[in-house]
N, C-alpha and C positions, 0 to 999 in steps of 0.2 A: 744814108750815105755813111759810110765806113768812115773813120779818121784818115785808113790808107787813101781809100778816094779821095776824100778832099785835100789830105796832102798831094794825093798826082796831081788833081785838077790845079791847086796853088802853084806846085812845081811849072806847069805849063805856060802859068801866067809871069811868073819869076823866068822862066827863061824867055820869055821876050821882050821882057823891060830889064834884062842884064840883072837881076837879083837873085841873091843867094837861093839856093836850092833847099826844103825843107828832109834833113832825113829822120823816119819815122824812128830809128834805132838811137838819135843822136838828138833827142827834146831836152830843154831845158826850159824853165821857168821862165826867159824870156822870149825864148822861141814859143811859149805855151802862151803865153799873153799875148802876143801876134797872134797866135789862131785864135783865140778866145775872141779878139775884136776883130776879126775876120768874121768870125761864123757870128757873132752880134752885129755887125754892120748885116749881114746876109740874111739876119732873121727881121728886118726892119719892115714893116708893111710894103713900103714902097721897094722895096727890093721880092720881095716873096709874090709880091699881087702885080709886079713888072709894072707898074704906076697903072696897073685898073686891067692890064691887059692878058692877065694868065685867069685862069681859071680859079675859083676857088678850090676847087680837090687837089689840082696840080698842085697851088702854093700850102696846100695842108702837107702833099706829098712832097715834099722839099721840105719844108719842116719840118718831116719826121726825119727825116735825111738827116737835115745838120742835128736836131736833135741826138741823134744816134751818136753823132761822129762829138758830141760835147760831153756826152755820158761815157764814151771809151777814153777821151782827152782826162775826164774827171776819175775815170776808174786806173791810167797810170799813175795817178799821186797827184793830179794838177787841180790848181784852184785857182779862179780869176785874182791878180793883184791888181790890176785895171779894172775903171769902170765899164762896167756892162748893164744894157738898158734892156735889150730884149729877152734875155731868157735870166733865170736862178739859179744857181749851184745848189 
């Protein structure tokens, strides 16, 4: 998953709980720590393996996904200033 994507797919979820919209031109350091524990909550077992119910290849294939979309987040200049459990910069 691209960064753009999973900024749309965020954007999607912010626009139906009234929250700010993310724009990929307009990141900052704390907008990048929002995604950071966004895509670390998303890499969490129970979130990847849908609590036992995805597949193993599916939830490999979403991890690579957000994997991608953390290596483009880290390739604009961004580095975790929050704790992060599931993945390493």
């Amino acid at each position: 998953m691209s960064l753009e994507r999973f900024i749309a797919e965020e954007n999607m979820f912010a626009d139906v709980y009234d929250e700010l919209q993310i724009d990929i031109n307009a990141i900052d350091q704390k907008v990048a720590d929002t995604m950071f524990q966004r895509l670390d909550s998303n890499l969490s077992p129970e979130f990847l393996f849908a609590d036992g119910e995805r597949p193993r290849a599916k939830a490999m294939a979403l991890k690579k996904k957000y994997d991608k979309a953390i290596a483009e987040l880290v390739k604009k200049g961004f580095r975790p200033t929050v704790e992060v459990y599931n993945f390493k910069v």
